[in-house]
C-alpha positions in Angstrom: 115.8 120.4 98.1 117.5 116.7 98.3 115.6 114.5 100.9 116.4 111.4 102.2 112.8 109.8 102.6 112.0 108.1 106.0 113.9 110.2 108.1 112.8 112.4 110.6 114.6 116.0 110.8 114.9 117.9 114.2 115.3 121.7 114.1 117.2 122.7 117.0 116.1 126.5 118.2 118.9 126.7 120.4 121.7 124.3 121.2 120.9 124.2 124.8 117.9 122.3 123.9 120.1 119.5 122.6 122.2 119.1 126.1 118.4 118.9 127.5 117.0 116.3 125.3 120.1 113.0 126.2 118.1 110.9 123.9 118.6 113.5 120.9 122.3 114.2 122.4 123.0 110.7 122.4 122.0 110.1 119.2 123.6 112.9 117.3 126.8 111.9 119.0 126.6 108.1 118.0 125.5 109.4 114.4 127.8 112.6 113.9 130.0 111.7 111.5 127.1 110.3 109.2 125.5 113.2 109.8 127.9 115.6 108.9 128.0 113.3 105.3 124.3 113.6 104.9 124.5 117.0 105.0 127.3 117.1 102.3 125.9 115.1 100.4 122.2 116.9 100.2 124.1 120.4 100.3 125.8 118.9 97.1 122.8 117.7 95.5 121.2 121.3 95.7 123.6 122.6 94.3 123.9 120.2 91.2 120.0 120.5 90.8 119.5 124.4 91.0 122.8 124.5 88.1 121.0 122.0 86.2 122.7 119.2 86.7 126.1 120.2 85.6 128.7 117.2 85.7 131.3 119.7 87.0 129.2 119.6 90.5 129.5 115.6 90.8 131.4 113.9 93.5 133.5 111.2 91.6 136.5 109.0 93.4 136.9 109.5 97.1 133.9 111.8 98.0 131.8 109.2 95.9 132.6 106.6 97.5 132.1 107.9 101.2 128.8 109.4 100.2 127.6 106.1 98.9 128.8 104.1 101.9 126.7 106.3 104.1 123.4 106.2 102.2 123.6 102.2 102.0 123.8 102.2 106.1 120.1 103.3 105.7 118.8 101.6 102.5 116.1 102.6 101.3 115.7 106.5 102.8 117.6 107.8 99.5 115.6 110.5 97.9 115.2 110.0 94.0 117.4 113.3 93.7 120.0 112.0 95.9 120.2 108.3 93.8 120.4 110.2 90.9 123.4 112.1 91.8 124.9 109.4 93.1 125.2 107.0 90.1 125.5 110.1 87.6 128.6 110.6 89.5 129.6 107.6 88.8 130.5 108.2 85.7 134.3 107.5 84.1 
């Protein structure tokens, strides 16, 4: 599975718990959109590693340039997985 290293993941039981917890509600609002991204983007990775890294999976143009733009808001808690997919998309 993609990770994105010094990062700490929260598994909600039950989305009441969130509404509870203003701190955690807070934040995911604030952060929802790179969030949503992150998700994407390790979704993506998965993917691309479990069909052995088949260029047809990269994320090239647009998509590229979003998910990059969200992992450089953090440096630095991009997994090796994640980095790699990210500059072999870069390819022409």
């Amino acid at each position: 599975m993609a990770e994105f290293t010094q990062a700490v993941e929260v598994t909600i039981a039950h989305e009441e718990r969130v509404t509870a917890w203003p701190r955690l509600s807070q934040e995911i609002s604030d952060h929802c959109d790179g969030l949503r991204i992150r998700q994407r983007l390790t979704d993506a990775v998965d993917n691309w590693e479990h069909a052995s890294r088949e260029r047809i999976l990269l994320n090239p143009g647009a998509s590229l340039s979003v998910a990059s733009g969200c992992v450089e808001q953090v440096p630095g808690t991009a997994g090796a997985m994640v980095t790699a997919f990210l500059e072999a998309s870069q390819w022409p």
